[in-house]
C-alpha positions as a Markdown table, in Angstrom:
| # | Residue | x | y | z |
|---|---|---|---|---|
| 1 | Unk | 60.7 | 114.9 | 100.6 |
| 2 | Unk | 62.2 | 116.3 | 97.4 |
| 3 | Unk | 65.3 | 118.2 | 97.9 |
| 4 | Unk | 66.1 | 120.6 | 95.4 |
| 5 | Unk | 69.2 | 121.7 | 95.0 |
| 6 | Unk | 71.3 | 124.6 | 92.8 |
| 7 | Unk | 74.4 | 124.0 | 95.0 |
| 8 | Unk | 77.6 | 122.5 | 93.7 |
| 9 | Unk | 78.0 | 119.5 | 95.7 |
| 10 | Unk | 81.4 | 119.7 | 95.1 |
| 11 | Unk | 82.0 | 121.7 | 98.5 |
| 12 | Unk | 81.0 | 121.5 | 101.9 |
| 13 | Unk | 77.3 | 122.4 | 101.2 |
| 14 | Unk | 76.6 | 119.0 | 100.1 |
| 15 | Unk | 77.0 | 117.8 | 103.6 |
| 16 | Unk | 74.6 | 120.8 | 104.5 |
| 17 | Unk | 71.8 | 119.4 | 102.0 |
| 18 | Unk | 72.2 | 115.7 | 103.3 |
| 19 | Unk | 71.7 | 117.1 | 106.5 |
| 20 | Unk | 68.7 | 119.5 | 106.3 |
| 21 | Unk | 67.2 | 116.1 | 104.0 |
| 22 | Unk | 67.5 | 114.5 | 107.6 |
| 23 | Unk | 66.5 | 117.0 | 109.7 |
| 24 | Unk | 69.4 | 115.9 | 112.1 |
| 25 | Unk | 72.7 | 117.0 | 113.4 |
| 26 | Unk | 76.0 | 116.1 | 112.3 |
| 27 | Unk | 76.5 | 113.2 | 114.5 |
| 28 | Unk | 73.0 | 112.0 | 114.3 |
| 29 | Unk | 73.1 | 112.7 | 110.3 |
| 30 | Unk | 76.8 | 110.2 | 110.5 |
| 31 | Unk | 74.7 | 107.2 | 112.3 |
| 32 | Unk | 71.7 | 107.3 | 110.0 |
| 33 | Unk | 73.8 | 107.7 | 106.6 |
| 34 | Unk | 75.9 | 104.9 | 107.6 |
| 35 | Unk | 79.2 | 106.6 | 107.0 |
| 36 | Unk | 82.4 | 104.7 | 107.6 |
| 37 | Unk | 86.0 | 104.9 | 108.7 |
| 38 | Unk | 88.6 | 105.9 | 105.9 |
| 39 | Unk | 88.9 | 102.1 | 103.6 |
| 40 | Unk | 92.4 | 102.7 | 102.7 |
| 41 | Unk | 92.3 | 106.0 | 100.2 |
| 42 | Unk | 92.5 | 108.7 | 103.1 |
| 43 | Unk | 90.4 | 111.5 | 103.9 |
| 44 | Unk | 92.3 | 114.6 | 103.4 |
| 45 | Unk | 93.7 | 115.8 | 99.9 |
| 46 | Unk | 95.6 | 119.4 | 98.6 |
| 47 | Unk | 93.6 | 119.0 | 95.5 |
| 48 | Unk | 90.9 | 117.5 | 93.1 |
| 49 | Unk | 91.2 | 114.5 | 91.0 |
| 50 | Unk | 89.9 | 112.9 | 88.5 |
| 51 | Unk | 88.5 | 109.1 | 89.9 |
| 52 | Unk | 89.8 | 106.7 | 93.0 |
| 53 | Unk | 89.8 | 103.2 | 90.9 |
| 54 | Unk | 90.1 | 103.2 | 87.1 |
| 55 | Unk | 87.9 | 101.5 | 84.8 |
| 56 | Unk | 90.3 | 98.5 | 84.9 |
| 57 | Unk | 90.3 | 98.0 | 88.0 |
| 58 | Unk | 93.6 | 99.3 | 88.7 |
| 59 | Unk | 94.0 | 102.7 | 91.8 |
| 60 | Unk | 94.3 | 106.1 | 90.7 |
| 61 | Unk | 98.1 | 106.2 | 92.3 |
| 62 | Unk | 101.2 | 106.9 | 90.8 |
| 63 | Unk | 104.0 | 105.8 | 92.9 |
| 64 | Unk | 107.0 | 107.2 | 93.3 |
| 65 | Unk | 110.1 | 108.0 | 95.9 |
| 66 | Unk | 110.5 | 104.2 | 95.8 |
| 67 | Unk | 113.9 | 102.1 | 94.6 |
| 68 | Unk | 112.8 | 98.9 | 92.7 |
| 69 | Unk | 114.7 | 96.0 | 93.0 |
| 70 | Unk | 114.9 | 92.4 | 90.9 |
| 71 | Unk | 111.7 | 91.0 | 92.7 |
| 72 | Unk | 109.8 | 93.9 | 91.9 |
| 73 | Unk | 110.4 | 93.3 | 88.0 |
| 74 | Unk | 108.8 | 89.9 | 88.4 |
| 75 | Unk | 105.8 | 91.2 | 89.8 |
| 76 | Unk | 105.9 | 93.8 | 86.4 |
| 77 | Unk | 106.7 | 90.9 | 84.6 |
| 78 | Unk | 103.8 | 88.9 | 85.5 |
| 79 | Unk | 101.4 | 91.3 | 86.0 |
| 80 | Unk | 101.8 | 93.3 | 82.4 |
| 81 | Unk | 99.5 | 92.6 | 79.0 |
| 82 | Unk | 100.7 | 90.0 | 76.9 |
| 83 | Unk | 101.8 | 92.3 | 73.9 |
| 84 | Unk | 104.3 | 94.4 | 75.9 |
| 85 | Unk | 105.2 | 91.0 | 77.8 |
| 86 | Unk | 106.1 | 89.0 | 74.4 |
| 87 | Unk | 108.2 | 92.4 | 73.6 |
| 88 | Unk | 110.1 | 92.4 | 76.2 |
| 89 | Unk | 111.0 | 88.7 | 76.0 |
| 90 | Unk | 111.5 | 88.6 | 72.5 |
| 91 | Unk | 113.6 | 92.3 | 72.6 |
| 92 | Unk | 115.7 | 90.7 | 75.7 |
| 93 | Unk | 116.6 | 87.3 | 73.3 |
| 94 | Unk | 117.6 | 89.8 | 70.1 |
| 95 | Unk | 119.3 | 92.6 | 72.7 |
| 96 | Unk | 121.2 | 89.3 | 74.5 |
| 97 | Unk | 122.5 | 87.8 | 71.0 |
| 98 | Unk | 123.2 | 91.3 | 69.7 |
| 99 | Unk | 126.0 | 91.5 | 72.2 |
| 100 | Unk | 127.6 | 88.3 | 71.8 |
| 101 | Unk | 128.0 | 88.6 | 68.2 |
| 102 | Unk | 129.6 | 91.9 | 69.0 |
| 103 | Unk | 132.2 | 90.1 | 71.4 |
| 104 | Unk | 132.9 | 87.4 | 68.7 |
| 105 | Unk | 133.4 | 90.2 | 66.1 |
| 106 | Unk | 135.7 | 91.9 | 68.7 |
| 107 | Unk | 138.0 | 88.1 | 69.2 |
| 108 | Unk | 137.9 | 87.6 | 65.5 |
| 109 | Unk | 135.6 | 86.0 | 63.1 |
| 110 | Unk | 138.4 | 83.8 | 62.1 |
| 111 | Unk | 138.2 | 81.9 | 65.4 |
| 112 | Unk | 134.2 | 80.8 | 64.2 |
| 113 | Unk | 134.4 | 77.6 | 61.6 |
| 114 | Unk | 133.7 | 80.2 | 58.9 |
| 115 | Unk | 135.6 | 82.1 | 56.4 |
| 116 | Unk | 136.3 | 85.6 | 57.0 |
| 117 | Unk | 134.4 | 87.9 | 54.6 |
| 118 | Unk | 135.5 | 91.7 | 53.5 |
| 119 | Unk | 132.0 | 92.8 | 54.1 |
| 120 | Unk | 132.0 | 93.8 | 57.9 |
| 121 | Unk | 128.0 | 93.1 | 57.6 |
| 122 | Unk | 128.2 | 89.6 | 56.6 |
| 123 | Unk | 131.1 | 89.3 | 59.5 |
| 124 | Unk | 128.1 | 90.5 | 61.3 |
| 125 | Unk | 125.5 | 88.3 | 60.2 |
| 126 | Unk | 127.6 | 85.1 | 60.6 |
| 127 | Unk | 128.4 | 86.2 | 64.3 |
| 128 | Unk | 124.8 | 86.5 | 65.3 |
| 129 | Unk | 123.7 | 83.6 | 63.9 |
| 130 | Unk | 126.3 | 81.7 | 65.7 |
| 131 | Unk | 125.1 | 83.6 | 68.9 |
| 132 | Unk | 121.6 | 82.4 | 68.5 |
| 133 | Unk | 122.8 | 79.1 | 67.9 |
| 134 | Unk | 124.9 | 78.8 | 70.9 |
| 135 | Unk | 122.4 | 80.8 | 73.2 |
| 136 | Unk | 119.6 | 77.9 | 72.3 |
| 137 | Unk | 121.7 | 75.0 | 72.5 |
| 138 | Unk | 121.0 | 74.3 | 68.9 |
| 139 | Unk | 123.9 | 73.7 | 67.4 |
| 140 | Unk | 123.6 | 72.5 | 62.9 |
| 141 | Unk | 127.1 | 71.0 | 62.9 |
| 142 | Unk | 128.5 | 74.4 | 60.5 |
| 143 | Unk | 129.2 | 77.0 | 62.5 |
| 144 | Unk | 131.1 | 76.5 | 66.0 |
| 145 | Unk | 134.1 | 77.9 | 68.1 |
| 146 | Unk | 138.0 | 77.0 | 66.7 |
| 147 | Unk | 140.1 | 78.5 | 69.9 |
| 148 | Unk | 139.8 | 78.5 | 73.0 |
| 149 | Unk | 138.3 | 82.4 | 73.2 |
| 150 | Unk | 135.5 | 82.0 | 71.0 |
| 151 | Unk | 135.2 | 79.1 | 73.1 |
| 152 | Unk | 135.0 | 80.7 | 76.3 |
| 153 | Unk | 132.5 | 82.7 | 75.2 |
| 154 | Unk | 130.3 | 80.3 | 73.8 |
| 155 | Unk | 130.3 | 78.3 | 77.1 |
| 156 | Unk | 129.5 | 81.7 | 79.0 |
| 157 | Unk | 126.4 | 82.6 | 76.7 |
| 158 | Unk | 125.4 | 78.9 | 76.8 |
| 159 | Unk | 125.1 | 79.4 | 80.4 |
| 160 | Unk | 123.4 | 82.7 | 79.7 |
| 161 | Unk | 121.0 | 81.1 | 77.4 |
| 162 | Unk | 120.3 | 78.1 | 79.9 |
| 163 | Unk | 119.7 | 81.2 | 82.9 |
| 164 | Unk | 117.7 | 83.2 | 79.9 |
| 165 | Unk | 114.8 | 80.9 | 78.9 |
| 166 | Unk | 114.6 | 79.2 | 82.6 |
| 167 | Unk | 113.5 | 83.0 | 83.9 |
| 168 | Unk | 110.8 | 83.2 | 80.6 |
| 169 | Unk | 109.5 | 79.1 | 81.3 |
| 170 | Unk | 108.9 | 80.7 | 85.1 |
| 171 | Unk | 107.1 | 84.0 | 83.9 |
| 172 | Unk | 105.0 | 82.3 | 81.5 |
| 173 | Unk | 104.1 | 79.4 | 84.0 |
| 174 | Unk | 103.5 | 82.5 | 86.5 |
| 175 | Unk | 101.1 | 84.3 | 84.3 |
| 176 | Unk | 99.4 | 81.4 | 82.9 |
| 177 | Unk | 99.1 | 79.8 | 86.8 |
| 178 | Unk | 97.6 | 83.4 | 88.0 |
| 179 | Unk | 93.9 | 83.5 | 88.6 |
| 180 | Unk | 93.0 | 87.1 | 86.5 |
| 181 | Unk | 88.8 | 87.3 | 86.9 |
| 182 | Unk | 87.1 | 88.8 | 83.9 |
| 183 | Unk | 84.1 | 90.3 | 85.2 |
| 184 | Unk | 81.9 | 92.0 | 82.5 |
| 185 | Unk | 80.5 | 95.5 | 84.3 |
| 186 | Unk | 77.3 | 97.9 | 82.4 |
| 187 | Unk | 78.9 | 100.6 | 81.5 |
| 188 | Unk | 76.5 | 102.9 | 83.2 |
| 189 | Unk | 75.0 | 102.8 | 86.5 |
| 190 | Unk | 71.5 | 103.7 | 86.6 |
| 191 | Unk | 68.5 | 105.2 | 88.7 |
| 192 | Unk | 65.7 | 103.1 | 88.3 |
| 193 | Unk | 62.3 | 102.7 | 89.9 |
| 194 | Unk | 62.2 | 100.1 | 92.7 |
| 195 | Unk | 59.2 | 98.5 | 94.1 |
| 196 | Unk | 56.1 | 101.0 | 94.2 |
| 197 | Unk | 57.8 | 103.9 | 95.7 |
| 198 | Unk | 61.0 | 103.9 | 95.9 |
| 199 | Unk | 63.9 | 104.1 | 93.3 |
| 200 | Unk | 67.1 | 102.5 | 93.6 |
| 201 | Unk | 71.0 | 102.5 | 92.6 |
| 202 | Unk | 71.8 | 99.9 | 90.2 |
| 203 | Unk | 74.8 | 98.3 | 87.8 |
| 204 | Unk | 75.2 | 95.0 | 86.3 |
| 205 | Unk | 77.7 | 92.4 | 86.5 |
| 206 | Unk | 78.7 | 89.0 | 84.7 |
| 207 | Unk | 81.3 | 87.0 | 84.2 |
| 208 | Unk | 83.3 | 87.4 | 81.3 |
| 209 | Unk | 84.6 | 84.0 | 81.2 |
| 210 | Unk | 83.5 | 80.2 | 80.8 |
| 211 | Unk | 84.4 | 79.1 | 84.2 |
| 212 | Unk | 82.3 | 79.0 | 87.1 |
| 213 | Unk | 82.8 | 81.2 | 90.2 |
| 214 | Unk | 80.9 | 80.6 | 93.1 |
| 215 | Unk | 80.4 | 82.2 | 97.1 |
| 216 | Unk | 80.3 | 85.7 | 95.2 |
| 217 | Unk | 79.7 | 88.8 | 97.2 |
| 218 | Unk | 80.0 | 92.5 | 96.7 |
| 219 | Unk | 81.1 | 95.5 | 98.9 |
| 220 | Unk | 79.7 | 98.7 | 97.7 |
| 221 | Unk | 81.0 | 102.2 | 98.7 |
| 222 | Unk | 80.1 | 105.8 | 98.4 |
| 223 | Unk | 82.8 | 108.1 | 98.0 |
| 224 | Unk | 82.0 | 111.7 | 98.5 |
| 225 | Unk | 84.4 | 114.7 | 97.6 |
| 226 | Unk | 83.8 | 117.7 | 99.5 |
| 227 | Unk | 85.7 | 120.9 | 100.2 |
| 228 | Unk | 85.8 | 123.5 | 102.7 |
| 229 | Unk | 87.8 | 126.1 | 104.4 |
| 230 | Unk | 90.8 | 123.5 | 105.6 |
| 231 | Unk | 90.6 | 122.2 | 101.6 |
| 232 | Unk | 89.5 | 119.4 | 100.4 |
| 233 | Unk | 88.2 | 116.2 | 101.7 |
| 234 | Unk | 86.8 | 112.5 | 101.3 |
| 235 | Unk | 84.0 | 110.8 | 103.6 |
| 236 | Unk | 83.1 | 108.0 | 103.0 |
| 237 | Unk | 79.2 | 105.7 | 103.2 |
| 238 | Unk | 78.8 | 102.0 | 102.7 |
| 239 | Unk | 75.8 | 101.4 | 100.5 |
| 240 | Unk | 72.9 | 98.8 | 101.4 |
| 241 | Unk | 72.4 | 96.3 | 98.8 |
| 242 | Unk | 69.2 | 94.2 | 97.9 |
| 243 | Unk | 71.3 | 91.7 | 97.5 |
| 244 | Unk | 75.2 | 91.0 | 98.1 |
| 245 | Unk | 76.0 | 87.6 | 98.1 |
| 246 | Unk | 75.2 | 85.0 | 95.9 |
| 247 | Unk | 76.1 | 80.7 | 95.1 |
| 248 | Unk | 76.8 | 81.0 | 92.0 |
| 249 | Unk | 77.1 | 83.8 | 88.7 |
| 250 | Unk | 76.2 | 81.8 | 85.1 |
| 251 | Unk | 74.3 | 84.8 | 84.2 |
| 252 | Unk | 74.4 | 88.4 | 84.7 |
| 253 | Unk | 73.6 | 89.7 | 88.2 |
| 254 | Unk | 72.2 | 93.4 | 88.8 |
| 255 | Unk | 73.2 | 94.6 | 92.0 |
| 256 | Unk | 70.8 | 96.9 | 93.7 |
| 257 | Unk | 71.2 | 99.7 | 96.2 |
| 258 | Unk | 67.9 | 100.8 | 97.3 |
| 259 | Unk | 67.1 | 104.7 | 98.0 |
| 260 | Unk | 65.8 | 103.9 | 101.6 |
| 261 | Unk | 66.0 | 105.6 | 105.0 |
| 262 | Unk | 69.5 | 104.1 | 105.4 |
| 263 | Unk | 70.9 | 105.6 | 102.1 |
| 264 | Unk | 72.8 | 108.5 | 102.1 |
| 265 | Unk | 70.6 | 109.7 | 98.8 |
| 266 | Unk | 67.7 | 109.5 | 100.8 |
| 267 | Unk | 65.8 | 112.4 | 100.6 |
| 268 | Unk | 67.7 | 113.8 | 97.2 |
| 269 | Unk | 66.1 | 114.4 | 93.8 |
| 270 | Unk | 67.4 | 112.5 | 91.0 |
| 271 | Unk | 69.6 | 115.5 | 89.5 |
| 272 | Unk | 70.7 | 116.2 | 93.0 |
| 273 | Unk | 72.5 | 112.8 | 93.1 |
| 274 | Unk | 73.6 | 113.3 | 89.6 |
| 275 | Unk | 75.7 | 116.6 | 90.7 |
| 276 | Unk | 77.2 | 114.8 | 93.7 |
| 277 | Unk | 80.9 | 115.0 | 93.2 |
| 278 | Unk | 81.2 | 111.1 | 94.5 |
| 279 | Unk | 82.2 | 108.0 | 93.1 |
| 280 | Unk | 80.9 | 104.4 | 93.8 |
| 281 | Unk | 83.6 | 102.3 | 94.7 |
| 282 | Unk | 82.7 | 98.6 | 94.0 |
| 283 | Unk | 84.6 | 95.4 | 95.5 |
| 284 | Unk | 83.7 | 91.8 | 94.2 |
| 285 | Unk | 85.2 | 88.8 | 95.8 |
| 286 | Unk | 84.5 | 84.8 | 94.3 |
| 287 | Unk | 86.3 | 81.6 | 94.3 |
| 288 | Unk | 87.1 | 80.9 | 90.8 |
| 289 | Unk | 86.5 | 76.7 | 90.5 |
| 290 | Unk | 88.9 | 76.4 | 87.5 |
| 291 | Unk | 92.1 | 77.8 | 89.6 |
| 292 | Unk | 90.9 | 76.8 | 93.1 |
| 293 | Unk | 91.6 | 80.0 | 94.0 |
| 294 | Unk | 89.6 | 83.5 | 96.4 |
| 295 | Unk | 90.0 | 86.2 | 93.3 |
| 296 | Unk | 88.7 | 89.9 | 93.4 |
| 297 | Unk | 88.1 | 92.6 | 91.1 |
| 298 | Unk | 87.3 | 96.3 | 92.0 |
| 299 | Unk | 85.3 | 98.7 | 90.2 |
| 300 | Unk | 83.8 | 102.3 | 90.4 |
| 301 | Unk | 81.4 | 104.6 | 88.6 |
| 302 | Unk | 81.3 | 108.6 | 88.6 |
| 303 | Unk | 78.0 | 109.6 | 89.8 |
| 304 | Unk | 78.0 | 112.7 | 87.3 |
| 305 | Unk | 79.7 | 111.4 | 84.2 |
| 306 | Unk | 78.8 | 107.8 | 84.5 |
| 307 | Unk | 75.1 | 107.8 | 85.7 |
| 308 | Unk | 72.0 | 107.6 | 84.3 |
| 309 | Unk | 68.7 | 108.8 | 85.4 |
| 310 | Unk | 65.5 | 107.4 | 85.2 |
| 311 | Unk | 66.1 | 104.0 | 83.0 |
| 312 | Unk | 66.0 | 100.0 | 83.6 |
| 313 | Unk | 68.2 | 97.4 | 82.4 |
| 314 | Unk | 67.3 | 95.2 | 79.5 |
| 315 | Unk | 67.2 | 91.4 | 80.2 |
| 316 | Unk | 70.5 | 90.3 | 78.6 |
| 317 | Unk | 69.9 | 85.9 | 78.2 |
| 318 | Unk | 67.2 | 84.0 | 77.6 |
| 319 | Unk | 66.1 | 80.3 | 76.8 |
| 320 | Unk | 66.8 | 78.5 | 73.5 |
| 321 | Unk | 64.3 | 76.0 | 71.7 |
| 322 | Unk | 66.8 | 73.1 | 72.8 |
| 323 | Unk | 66.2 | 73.9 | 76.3 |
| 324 | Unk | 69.6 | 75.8 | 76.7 |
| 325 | Unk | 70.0 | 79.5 | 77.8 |
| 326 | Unk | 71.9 | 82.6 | 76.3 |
| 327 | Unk | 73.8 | 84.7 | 77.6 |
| 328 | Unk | 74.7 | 88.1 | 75.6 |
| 329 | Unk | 77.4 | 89.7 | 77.3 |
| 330 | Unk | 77.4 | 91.9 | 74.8 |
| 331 | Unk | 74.2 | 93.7 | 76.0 |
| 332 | Unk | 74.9 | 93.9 | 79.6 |
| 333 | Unk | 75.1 | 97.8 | 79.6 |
| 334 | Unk | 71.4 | 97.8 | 77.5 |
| 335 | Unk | 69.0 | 100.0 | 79.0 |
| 336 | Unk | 65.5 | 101.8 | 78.3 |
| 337 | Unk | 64.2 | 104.9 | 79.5 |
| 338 | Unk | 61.2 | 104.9 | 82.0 |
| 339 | Unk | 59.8 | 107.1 | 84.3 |
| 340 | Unk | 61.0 | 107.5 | 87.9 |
| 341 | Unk | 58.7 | 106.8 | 91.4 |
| 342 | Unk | 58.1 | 110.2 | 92.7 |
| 343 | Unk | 60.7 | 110.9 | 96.0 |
């Protein structure tokens, strides 16, 4: 049956369509869609926004009310891109030195093995140099301490410098030791035709990485927005997959959620799913054979800004004259349009 529908399925009269689609009640119409309890995001919100789970993987949540203490700062730490990460270390090492040359120009140049200039900046120069040189242990033999307080400070930033690049050898063993999955996702999800007469959900998936992952499987979620007189609301409906586990990934792997009589978009036209104000939440989980280690990446698309209707995926690998097979990761998202199975 072929539901057509004018409605903005952004309010409670999406729930009404589904409904009338089944012909049931409300708790009939929960069994059949196969709704579920609230998966961590809750259920009841003042307001609209924009997605659950970004397109890195990462929740839609800003924290805040919370005091952050040292251990949190290693979790930043670890956990941050490598550009602001190299910043940070190398802005600590110049921010570090900076104030120890400041404290040998506040003793007296003339306590360093150097001859006092009357240019304050090459006072300056020689201070921070010496800095750098005591906070690395390296030490060329020209410039060192003469009394005991230029002393006493180089054994303090000594220690410093020792404390200084112990913390950077752990964050950089951290990040390096940290399983991080690079799974490659089609930028769009698609509605394509699916056996004789039905059509079905689908989005593709590879690994974006040379190592191997095996025991993959896949958790796939809808997440409906509606709204009615008490505001708005999520309820969420585990989608039925073709497919969700698998031995191994070394090529791409389309998941399919097929429009059946156990899907909530049974029932719904094509541009009735495409106004649905939901979002498929996506949760992978693999054992990554280079780290030895369970690793998991989430994942979501916006049923009306990041759907497509009526296409199917283009075959992205295939076999080379030396018996071999490529993979083009670069055409995972590749598509064609094609006609639908009528609903």
């Amino acid at each position: 049956m072929v539901v057509q529908s004018k409605l903005n399925f952004s309010d409670s009269k999406c729930l009404f369509l589904l409904r009338k689609a089944y012909k049931c009640n409300n708790q009939q119409f929960i069994r059949m869609s196969t709704e579920v309890r609230d998966p961590g995001f809750g259920k009841i919100f003042d307001g609209n926004f924009s997605r659950l789970i970004n397109k890195d993987g990462s929740f839609n949540v800003r924290v805040k009310g919370v005091r952050y203490s040292l251990r949190d700062a290693y979790v930043l730490m670890v956990g941050m891109k490598w550009i602001p990460f190299m910043m940070v270390l190398v802005g600590g090492y110049f921010f570090v030195n900076l104030i120890f040359a400041f404290i040998y120009l506040s003793i007296g140049i003339e306590q360093l093995t150097v001859e006092k200039s009357v240019s304050d900046w090459d006072n300056f120069v020689q201070a921070f140099f010496f800095s750098t040189q005591t906070c690395t242990t390296v030490g060329y033999g020209i410039l060192a301490p003469k009394d005991n307080g230029a002393s006493m400070v180089a054994a303090l930033e000594a220690m410093m410098g020792f404390f200084m690049f112990s913390v950077a050898t752990g964050l950089i063993y951290g990040r390096f030791s940290r399983p991080k999955p690079r799974f490659l996702f089609s930028e769009k999800m698609i509605l394509a035709p699916y056996k004789d007469q039905q059509n079905a959900l689908m989005f593709r998936v590879s690994n974006g990485r040379s190592n191997a992952l095996m025991d993959l499987s896949v958790n796939v979620m809808l997440a409906m927005r509606t709204k009615d007189q008490h505001g708005w609301s999520l309820k969420y409906f585990r989608l039925k997959l073709e497919t969700s586990r698998i031995h191994f990934l070394p090529l791409s792997w389309t998941i399919v959620h097929p429009i059946d009589e156990e899907s909530p978009f049974y029932g719904l036209s094509p541009s009735a799913i495409e106004a649905m104000s939901g979002e498929v939440l996506v949760l992978f989980r693999a054992f990554d054979e280079g780290f030895g280690q369970l690793i998991h990446k989430r994942h979501s698309y916006i049923l009306n800004d990041e759907f497509i209707i009526g296409a199917k995926f283009v075959r992205n690998f295939g076999p080379n004259e030396d018996g071999s097979i490529d993979l083009r990761n670069d055409h995972i998202g590749d598509y064609v349009k094609c006609e639908l199975n009528p609903v």
